[in-house]
C-alpha positions as CSV (number, residue, x, y, z in Angstrom):
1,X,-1.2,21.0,3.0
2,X,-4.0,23.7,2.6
3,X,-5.1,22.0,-0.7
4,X,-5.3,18.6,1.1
5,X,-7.4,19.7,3.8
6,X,-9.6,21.8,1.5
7,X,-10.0,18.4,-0.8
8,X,-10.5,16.1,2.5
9,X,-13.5,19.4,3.7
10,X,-15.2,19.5,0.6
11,X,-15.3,15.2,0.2
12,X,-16.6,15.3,4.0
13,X,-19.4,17.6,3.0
14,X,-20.0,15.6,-0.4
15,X,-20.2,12.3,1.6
16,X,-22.5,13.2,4.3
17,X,-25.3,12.6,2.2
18,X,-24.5,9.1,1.1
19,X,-26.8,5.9,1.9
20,X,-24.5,2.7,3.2
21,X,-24.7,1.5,-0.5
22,X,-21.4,0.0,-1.3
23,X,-20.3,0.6,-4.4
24,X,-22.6,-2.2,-6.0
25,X,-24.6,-3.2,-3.5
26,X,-28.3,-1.9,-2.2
27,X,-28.3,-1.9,1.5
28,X,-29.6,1.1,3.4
29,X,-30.0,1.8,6.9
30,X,-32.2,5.0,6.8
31,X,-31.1,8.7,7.2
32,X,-31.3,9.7,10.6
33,X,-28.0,11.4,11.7
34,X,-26.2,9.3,14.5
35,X,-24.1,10.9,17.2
36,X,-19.9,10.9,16.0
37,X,-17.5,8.5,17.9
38,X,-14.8,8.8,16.0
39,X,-12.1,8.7,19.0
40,X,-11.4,7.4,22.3
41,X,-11.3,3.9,23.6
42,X,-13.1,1.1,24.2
43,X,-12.5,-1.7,27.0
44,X,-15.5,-3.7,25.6
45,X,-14.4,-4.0,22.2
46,X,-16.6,-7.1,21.3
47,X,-19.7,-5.6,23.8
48,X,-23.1,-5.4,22.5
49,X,-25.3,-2.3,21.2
50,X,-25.0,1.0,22.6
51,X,-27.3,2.8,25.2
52,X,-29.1,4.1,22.1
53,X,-29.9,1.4,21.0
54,X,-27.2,1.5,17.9
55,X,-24.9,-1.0,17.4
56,X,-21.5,-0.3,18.3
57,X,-18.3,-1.8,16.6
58,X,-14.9,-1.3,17.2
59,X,-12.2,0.0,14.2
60,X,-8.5,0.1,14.9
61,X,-6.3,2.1,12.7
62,X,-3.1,3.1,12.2
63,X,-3.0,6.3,10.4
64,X,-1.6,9.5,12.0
65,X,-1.2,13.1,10.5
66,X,-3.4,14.1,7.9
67,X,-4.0,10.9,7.2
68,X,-5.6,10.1,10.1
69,X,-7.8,13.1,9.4
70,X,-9.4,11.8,6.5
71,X,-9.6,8.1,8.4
72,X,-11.8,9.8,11.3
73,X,-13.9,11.7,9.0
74,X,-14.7,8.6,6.5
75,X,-16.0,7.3,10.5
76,X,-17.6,10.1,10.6
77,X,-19.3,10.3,7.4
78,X,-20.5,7.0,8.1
79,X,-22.0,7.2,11.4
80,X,-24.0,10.5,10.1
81,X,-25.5,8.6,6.7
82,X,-27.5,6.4,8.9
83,X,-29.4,5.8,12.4
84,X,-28.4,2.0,13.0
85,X,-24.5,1.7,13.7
86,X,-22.0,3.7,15.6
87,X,-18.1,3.1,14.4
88,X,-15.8,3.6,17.3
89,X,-12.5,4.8,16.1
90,X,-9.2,4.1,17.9
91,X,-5.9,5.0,16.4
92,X,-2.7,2.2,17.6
93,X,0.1,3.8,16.7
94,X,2.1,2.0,13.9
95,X,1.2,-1.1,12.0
96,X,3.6,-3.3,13.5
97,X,2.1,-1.6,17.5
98,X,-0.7,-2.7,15.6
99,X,-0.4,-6.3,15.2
100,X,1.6,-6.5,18.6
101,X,-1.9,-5.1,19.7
102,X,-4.2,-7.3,17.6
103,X,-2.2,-11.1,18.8
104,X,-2.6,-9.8,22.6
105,X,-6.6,-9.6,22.1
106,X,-6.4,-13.1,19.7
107,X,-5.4,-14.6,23.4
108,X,-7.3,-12.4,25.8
109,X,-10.1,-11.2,24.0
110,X,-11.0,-8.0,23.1
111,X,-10.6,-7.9,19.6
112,X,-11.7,-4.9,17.0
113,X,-14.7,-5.6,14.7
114,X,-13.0,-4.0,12.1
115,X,-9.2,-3.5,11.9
116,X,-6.5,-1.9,9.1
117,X,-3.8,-4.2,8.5
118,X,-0.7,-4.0,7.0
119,X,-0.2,-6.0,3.5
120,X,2.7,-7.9,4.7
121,X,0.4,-9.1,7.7
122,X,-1.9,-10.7,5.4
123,X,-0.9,-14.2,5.3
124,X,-0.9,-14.2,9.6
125,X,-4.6,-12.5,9.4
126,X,-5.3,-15.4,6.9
127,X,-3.4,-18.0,9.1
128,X,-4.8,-16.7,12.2
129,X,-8.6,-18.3,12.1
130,X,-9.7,-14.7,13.9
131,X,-10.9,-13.1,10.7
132,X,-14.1,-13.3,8.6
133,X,-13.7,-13.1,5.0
134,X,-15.1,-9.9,3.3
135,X,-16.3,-12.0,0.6
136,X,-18.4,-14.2,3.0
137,X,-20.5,-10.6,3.1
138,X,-20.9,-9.7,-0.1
139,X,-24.4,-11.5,-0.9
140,X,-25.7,-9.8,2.8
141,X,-25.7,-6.6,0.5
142,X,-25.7,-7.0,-2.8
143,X,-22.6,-6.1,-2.9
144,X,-20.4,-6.2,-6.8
145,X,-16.8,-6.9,-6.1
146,X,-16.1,-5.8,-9.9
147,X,-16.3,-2.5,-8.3
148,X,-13.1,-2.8,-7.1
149,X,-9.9,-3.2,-9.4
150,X,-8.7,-7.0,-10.0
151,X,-5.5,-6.3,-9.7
152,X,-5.9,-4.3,-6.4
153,X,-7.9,-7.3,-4.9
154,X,-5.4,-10.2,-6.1
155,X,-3.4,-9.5,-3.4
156,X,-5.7,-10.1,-0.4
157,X,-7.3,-13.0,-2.0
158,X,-6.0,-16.3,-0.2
159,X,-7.3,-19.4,-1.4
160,X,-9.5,-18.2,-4.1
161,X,-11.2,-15.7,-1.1
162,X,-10.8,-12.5,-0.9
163,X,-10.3,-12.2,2.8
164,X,-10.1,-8.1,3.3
165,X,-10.9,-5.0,1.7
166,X,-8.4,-2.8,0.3
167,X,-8.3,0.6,1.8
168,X,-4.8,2.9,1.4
169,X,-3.4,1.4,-1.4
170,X,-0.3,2.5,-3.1
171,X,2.9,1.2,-5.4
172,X,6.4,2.5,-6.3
173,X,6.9,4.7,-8.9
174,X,9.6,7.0,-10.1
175,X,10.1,10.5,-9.4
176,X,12.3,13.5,-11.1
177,X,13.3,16.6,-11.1
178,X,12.2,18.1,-14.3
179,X,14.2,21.7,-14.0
180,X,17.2,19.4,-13.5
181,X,16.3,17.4,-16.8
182,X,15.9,20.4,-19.0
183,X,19.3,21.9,-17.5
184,X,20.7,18.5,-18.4
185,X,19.3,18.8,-21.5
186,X,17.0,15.4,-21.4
187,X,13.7,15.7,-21.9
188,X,11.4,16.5,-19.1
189,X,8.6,14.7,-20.4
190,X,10.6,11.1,-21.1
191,X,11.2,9.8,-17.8
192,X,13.9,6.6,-17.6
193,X,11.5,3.4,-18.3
194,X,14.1,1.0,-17.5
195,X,17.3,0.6,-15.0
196,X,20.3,0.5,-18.3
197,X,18.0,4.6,-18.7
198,X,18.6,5.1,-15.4
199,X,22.0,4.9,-15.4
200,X,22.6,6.3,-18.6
201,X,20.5,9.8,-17.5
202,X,22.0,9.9,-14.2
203,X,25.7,9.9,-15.8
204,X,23.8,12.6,-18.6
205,X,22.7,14.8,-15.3
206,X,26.3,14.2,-12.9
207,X,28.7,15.1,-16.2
208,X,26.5,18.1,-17.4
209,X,26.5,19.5,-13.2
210,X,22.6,19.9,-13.4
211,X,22.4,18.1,-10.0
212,X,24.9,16.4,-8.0
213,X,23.5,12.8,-7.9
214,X,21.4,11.3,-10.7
215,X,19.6,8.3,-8.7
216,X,19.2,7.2,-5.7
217,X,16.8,4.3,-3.9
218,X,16.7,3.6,-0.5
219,X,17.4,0.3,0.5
220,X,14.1,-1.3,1.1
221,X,12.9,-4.8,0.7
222,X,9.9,-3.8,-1.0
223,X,11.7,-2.1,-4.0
224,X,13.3,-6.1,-4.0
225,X,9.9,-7.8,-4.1
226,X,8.6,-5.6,-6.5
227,X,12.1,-5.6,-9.2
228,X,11.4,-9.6,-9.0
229,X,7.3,-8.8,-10.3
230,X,8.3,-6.2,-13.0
231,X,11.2,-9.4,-14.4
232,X,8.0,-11.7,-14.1
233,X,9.2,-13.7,-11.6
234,X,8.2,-15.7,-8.7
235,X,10.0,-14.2,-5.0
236,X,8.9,-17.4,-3.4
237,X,8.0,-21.3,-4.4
238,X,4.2,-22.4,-5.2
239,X,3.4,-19.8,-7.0
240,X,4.6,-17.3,-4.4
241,X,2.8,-19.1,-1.5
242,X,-1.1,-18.7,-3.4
243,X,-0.8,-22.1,-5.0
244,X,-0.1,-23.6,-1.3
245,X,2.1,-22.3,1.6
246,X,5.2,-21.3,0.5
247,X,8.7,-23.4,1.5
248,X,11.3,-21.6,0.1
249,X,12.3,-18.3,-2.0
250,X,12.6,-18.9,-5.8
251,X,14.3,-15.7,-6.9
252,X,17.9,-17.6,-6.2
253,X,16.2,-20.5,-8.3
254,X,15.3,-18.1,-11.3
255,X,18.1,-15.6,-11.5
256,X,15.8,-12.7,-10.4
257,X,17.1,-12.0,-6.8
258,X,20.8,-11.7,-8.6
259,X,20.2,-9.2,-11.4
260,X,18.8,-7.4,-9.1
261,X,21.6,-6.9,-6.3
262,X,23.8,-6.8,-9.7
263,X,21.9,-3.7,-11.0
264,X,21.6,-1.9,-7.8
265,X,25.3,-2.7,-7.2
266,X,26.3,-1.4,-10.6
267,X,24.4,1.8,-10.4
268,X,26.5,2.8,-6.6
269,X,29.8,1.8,-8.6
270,X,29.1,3.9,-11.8
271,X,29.5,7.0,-9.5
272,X,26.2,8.7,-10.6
273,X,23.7,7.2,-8.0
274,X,24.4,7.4,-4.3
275,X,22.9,5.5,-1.3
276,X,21.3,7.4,1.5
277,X,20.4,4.3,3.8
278,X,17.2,2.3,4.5
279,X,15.8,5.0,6.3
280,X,13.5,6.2,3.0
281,X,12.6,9.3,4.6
282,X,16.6,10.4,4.2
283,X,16.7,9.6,0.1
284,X,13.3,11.3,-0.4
285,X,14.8,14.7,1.4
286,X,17.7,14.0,-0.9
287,X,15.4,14.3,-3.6
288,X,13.5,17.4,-2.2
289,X,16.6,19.4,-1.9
290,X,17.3,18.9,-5.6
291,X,20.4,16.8,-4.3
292,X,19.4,14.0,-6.0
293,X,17.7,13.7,-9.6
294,X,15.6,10.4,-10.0
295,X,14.4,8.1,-7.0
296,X,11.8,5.9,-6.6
297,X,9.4,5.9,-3.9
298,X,5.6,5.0,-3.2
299,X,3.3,6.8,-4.9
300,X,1.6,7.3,-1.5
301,X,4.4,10.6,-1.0
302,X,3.3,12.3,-4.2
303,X,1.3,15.0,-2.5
304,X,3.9,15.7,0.1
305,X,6.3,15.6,-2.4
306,X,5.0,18.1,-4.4
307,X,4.0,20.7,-1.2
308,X,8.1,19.8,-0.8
309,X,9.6,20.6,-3.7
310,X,10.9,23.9,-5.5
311,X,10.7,22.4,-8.4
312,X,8.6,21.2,-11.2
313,X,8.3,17.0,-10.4
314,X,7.8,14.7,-13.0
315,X,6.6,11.2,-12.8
316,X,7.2,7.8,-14.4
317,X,6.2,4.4,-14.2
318,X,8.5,2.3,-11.6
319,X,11.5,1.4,-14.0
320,X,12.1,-2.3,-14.9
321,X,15.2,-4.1,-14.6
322,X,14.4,-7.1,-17.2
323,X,11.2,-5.6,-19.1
324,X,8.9,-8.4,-19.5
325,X,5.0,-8.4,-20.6
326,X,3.9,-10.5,-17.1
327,X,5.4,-7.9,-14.8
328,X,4.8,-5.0,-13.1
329,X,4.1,-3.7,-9.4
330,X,2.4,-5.1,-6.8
331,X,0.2,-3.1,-4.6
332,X,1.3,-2.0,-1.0
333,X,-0.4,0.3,1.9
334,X,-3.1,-1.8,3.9
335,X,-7.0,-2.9,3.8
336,X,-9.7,-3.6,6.4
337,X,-10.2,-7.1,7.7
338,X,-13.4,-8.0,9.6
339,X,-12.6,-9.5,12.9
340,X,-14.7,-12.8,14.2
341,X,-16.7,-11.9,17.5
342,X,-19.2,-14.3,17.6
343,X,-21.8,-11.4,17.2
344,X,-23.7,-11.4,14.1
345,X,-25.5,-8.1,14.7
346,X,-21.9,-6.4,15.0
347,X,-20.7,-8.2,12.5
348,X,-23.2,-7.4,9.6
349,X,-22.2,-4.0,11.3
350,X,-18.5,-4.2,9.9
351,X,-19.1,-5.1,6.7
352,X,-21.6,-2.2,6.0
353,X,-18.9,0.1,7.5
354,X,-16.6,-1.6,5.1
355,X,-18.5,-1.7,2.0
356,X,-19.2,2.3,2.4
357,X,-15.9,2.6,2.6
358,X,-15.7,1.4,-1.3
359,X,-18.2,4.2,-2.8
360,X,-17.2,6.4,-5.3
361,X,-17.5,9.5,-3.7
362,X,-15.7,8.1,-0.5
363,X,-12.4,6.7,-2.6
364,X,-12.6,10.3,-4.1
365,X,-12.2,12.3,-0.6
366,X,-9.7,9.2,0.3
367,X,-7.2,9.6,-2.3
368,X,-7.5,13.3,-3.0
369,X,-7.2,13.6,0.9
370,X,-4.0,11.5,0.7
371,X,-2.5,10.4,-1.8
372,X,-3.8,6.8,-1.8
373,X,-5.3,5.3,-4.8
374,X,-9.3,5.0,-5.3
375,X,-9.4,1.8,-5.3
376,X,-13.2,2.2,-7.1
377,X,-12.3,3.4,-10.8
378,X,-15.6,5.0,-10.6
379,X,-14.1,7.6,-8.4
380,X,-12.1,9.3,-11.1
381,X,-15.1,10.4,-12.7
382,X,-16.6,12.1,-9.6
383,X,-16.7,15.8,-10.5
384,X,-14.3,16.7,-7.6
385,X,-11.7,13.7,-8.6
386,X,-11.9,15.5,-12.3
387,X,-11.1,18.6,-11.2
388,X,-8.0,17.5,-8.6
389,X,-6.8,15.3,-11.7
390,X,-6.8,18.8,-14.0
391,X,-5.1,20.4,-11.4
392,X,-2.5,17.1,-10.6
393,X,-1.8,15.7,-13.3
394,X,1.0,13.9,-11.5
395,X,-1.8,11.2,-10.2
396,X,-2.5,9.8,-13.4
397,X,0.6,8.1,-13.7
398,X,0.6,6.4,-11.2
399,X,-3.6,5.1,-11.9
400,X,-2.4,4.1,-15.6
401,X,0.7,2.3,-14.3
402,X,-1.7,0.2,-11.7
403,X,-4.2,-0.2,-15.0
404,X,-1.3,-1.1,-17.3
405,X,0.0,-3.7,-14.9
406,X,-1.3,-7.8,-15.6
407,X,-3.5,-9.3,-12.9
408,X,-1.3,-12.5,-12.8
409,X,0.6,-14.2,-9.3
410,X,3.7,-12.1,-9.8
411,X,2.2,-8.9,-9.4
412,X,-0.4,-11.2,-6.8
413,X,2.9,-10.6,-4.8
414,X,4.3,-12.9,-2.2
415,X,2.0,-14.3,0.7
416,X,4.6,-14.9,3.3
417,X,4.3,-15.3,7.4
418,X,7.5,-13.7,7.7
419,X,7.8,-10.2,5.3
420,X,8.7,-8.6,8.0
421,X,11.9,-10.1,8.6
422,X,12.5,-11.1,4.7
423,X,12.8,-7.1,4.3
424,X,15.1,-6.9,7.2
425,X,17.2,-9.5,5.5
426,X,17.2,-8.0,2.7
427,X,18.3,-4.2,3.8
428,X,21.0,-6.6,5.5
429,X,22.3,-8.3,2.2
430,X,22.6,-4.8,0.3
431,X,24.2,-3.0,2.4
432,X,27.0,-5.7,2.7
433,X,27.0,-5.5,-1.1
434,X,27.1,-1.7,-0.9
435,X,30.1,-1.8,1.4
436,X,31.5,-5.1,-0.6
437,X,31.6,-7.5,2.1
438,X,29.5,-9.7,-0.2
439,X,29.6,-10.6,-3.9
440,X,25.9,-9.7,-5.1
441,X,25.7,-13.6,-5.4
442,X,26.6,-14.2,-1.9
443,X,24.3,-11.9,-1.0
444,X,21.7,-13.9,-2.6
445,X,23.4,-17.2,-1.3
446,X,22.7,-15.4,2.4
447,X,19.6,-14.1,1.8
448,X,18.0,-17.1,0.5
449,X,19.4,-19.1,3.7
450,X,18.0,-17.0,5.8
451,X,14.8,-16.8,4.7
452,X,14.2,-20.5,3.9
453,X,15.0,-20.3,7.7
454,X,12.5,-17.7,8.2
455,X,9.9,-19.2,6.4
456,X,10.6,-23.0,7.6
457,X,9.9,-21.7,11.1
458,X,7.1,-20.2,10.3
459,X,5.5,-22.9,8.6
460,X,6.4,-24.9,11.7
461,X,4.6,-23.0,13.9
462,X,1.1,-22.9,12.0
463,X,1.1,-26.5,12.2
């Protein structure tokens, strides 16, 4: 915790001094120093400038803890680096308060300039005719997209548009415990790349008694979606809804869905993995305790995992369960959409807000601040990102798995109206296949029913 508020002090001090230029573009707004509003509420959200004559936007957010700390002071770097615009912050609780939030104000106005949404909410932000494309701004400032990784950006583009900026961005990756691998005698420095090595060190590290589980994964849908990328494989139909709106799942269609629930089923029976729930908080204190060996988990808990642990952690790229050259893992965490006011002024506001957000030195603070990836590669040669990289190595596996992984529609991952309750499903299906109430293929009969149900409804409804 100290080292993470010392790296998010020293990137506030380091980004003070930046312009609005994005991290290709050439906009400026002059260097006056304009009066924090970094908290607090708005009932005007869409209202015009301030008293000062500065215009005002709105930006909701939903990140608590430290990482709302290094939200409000990115809004407050920002409103000091120029005399023109004044970001509002408000924090909204979780995503899903969030969008709860954001649908009210669609119908009685209100709505945020700028808001942080969920990925899985992407395909209702694109649906919902409320949002201006970030890419419709890009030519206002000069701004060079290439500034941002492809494969990073595949995922919010709808339609051939990217439609919202990425901002926390993270993926799954494994974790281990390396004092438990040398006592197991495997070698700390060769972490499991596929599920078969998995199994195999986890029966290596029960039968030796250097730990008393090997593996463990909670049960979470996104761990599903992404197993179906790293087969390249399609989760749903057309493409996984970017060709045209998705009708259907395709992972019952091409055998995916079932190795999956087979693998994950086969590692409980073997008797050297262990399920601790869907609640991923429980398996990662598992992990922490030295209780269990191996997990995976986002790479967004890698500094709170290592300001956990009593032991040396190692880390690995998210292990495949059918290794194929067109797969690999799809990005999670959230991005900024612009939201559509009918206000030009405030609008051209948002997108500068936006497109500082994307500089070098801000990624830096970002990710060293919270674990997040930089989404600008050009922040890993900042001389502060150097020297947290010297001193974590840890964070540059997880920046050469996102490098290493194809920009292609499977790791695109699924544009769907109804993640939300696809995950749900899904934590329903395997913990009946857990408990052995279904076969893994009638958990993948089920699961495809219900989502085909899910997704027909949705469909329906955007009619």
């Amino acid at each position: 915790m100290k080292n993470r508020k010392r790296w998010l002090a020293a990137g506030l001090a380091a980004i003070m001094v930046l312009s609005m230029a994005g991290c290709g573009g050439g906009s400026s707004s002059g260097g006056k120093t304009a009066t924090t509003a970094a908290s607090g509420g708005s009932d005007n959200a869409s209202g015009g400038a301030s008293a000062d004559g500065k215009v005002e936007i709105t930006f909701w957010h939903a990140m608590g803890g430290v990482n709302g700390e290094a939200t409000e002071a990115i809004v407050k770097a920002f409103n000091e680096s120029q005399d023109q615009i004044v970001v509002k912050s408000e924090y909204q609780g979780t995503y899903d308060d969030m969008i709860t939030k954001l649908k009210a104000t669609m119908q009685s106005g209100g709505m945020p300039d700028v808001c942080q949404m969920y990925d899985i909410g992407t395909k209702f932000m694109a649906d919902s005719g409320y949002a201006v494309p970030v890419e419709d701004m890009f030519a206002s400032t000069s701004f060079d997209p290439s500034c941002v990784m492809d494969i990073i950006t595949s995922y919010y583009t709808v339609n051939g548009k990217q439609m919202a900026m990425p901002f926390n961005v993270s993926t799954p990756m494994l974790y281990y415990n390396k004092d438990v691998f040398k006592a197991a005698g495997l070698d700390p420095e060769k972490p499991p790349k596929t599920f078969d090595e998995v199994l195999e060190y986890s029966k290596t590290i029960v039968e030796s008694g250097a730990a008393p589980v090997g593996f463990s994964q909670a049960i979470y849908g996104w761990f599903f979606e992404q197993q179906i990328a790293g087969q390249g494989k399609f989760y749903a139909n057309n493409e996984n809804g970017r060709k045209e709106a998705a009708t259907a799942v395709d992972f019952d269609q091409n055998g995916a869905g079932l190795k999956i629930f087979e693998t994950w089923k086969k590692l409980l029976d073997s008797g050297y993995a262990a399920n601790y729930g869907s609640t991923t908080a429980d398996t990662q204190t598992a992990f922490f305790a030295g209780q269990s060996a191996i997990i995976v988990e986002s790479t967004a808990i890698l500094k709170n995992a290592t300001n956990s642990s009593d032991f040396e952690i190692g880390t690995g790229y998210f292990p495949k369960i059918e290794d194929s050259a067109e797969g690999g893992v799809i990005i999670g965490g959230a991005s900024l959409w612009m939201m559509d006011n009918k206000d030009d002024a405030k609008k051209d506001a948002a997108w500068k807000f936006i497109e500082f957000t994307t500089t070098p030195e801000v990624q830096a603070t970002w990710s060293m601040s919270t674990g997040y990836f930089a989404i600008n590669p050009a922040a890993y040669d900042t001389p502060d990102m150097k020297a947290f990289i010297e001193e974590n190595p840890n964070f540059l596996t997880a920046i050469n798995q996102l490098k290493d992984t194809p920009v292609n529609g499977y790791t695109a991952g699924v544009l769907s109206g109804v993640a939300t309750e696809s995950r749900t499903l899904f934590n329903e299906a395997m913990e009946k296949t857990y408990d052995g109430t279904y076969t893994p293929q009638e958990a993948v009969d089920f699961l495809t029913k219900s989502v085909n149900s899910a997704i027909e409804n949705y469909n329906a409804s955007t009619k």
